[in-house]
N, C-alpha and C positions, 0 to 999 in steps of 0.2 A: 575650841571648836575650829575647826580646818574649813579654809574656804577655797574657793577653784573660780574661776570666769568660766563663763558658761554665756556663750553666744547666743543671739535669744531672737534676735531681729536686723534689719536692716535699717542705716539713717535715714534715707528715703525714704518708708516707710513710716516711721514715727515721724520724721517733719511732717508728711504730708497727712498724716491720720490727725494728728495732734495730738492724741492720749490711743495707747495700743494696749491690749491684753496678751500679754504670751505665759507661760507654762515654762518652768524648768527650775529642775533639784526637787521636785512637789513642791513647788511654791508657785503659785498664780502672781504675778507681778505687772504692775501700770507700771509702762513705759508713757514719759511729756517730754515733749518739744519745746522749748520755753526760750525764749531770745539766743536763738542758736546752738545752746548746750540740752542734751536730755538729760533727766533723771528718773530715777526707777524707785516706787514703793511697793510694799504688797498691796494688793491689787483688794484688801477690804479692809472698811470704814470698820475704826474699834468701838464705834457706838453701838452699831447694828450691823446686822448682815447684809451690805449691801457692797456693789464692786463699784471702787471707786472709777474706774474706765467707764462706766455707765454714765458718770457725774460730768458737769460741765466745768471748763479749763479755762481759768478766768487770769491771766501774765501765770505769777507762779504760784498760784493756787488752785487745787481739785475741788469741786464743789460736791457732797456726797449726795448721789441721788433719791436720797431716802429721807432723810430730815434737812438739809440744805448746810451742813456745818458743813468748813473748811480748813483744808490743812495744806499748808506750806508743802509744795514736791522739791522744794529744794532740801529742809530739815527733816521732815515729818508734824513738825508743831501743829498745834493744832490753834485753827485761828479766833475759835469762838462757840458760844455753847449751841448744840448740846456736846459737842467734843471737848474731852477732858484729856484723853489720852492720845500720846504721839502715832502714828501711825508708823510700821517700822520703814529703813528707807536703805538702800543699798549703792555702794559706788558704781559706777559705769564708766567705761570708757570705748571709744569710737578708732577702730581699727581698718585703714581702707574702705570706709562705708558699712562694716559692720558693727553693729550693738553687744559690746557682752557685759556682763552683768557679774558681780564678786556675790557667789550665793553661798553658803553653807554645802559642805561636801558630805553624800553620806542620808541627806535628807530622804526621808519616806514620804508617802503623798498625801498622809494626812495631814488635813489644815491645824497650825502649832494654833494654843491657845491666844485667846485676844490680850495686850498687857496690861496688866494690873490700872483702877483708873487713875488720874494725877490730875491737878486741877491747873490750866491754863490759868496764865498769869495775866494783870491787866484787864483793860478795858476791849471789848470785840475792835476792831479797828474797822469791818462793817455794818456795825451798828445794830449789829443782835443781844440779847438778852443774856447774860449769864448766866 
């Protein structure tokens, strides 16, 4: 698969939003602010249909606003149930103040399927149920 950066946003912007929604290659992607560095996932929770940008941004974890599980914005991992699977997660890098993002080249705009589930490992590390 061929991938391209694809500028998406401004660092201003994401420091100061915290968690940003932008669009691009037809993928909707959560852009985080997280001690300095951003990172970009797709922008929905592989449990349900819900956008992770909606969710609240707890250091470097997205909180899903739909059932409250958490995933790592730095890996995708997922930090506890009901999330089983990784959420996908894409490199970035910060050029003069702008945000681009390494997406798949070629993408159409419908949303890919969610991935297959996998079961997190360990114990929640916030004290949720398995």
């Amino acid at each position: 698969m061929q991938t391209e950066w694809k500028e998406v946003s401004t660092q201003a912007q994401v420091r100061e939003a915290g968690v940003v929604a932008v669009s691009a290659a037809g993928l909707e992607v959560a852009l985080y602010a997280v001690r300095g560095a951003i990172y970009a996932t797709e922008n929905r929770c592989t449990h349900g249909e819900a956008r992770l940008s909606d969710g609240f941004l707890l250091e470097d974890e997205i909180e899903c606003p739909l059932h409250q599980g958490r995933f790592n914005v730095r890996d995708g991992l997922p930090m506890c149930a009901p999330l089983f699977a990784p959420v996908r997660v894409f490199p970035v890098k910060v050029d003069m103040g702008r945000v681009f993002v390494l997406l798949p080249s070629g993408v159409d705009d419908a949303p890919g399927a969610a991935p297959a589930p996998a079961r997190c490992a360990g114990a929640c590390p916030l004290g949720a149920p398995q």
